[in-house]
N, C-alpha and C positions, 0 to 999 in steps of 0.2 A: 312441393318441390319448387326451387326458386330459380330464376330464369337468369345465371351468373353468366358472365361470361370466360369464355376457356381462356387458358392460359395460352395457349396459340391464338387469341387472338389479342391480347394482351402484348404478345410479342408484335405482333405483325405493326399493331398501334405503333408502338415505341419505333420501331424499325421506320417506319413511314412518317415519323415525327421526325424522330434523326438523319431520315433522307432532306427532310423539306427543307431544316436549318441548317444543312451543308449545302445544298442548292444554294439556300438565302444568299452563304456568305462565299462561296467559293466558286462559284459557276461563271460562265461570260459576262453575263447578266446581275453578277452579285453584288453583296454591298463591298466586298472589297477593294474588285477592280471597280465597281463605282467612282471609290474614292481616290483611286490611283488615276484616272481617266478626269477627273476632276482637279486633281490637282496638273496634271498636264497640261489640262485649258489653260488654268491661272497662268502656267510658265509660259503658253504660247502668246495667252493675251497681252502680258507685262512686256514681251519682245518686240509683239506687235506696236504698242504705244512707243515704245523705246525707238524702232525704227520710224512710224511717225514722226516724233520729232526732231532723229537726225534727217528726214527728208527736210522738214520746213526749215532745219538751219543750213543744210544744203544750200535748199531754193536761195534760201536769204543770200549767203557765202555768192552765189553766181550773179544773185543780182548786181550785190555790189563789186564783184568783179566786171559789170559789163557796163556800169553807168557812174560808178561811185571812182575818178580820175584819183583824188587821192587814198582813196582805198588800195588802188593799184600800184600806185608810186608806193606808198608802204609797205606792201607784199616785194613788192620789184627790189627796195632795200633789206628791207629784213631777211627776208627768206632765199635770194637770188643774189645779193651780195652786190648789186647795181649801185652805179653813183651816175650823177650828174657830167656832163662833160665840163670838166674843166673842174671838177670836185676832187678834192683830194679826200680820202677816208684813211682814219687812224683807225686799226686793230688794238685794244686794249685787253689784255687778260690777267 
């Protein structure tokens, strides 16, 4: 007589195989949200750098706002619509 194994265990195998490869991919810990948690990094980290660099052009922008005199005279025309005493400024459109 040969030492087979039963069909209930058979089943039970299969059963515990198909649990482990749904854990694998579907659990807290799986490879899906893996990949879903990874790619969130990537969007966090790429924001991060993005705000880095608007800080350093910040920095820059204030500097020269606080030592750069025609830096300021040029915002002061441009943007604030400023002349000179005694300038007269033409509107052109």
């Amino acid at each position: 007589m040969k030492n087979r194994p039963s069909r209930l265990t058979n089943i039970l195998l299969v059963l515990v195989t198909v649990g482990c490869i749904i854990l694998l991919f579907f659990s807290d810990r799986g490879l899906i949200n893996l990949w879903k948690i990874k790619k969130e990094k990537l969007g966090i980290q790429q924001e991060i750098n993005s705000l880095r660099q608007e800080i350093v052009e910040l920095q820059k922008e204030s500097e020269k706002l606080q030592f750069d005199e025609d830096y300021i005279e040029k915002i002061a025309r441009e943007k604030l619509k400023m002349a000179r005493p005694g300038e007269k400024v033409f509107k052109i459109e």
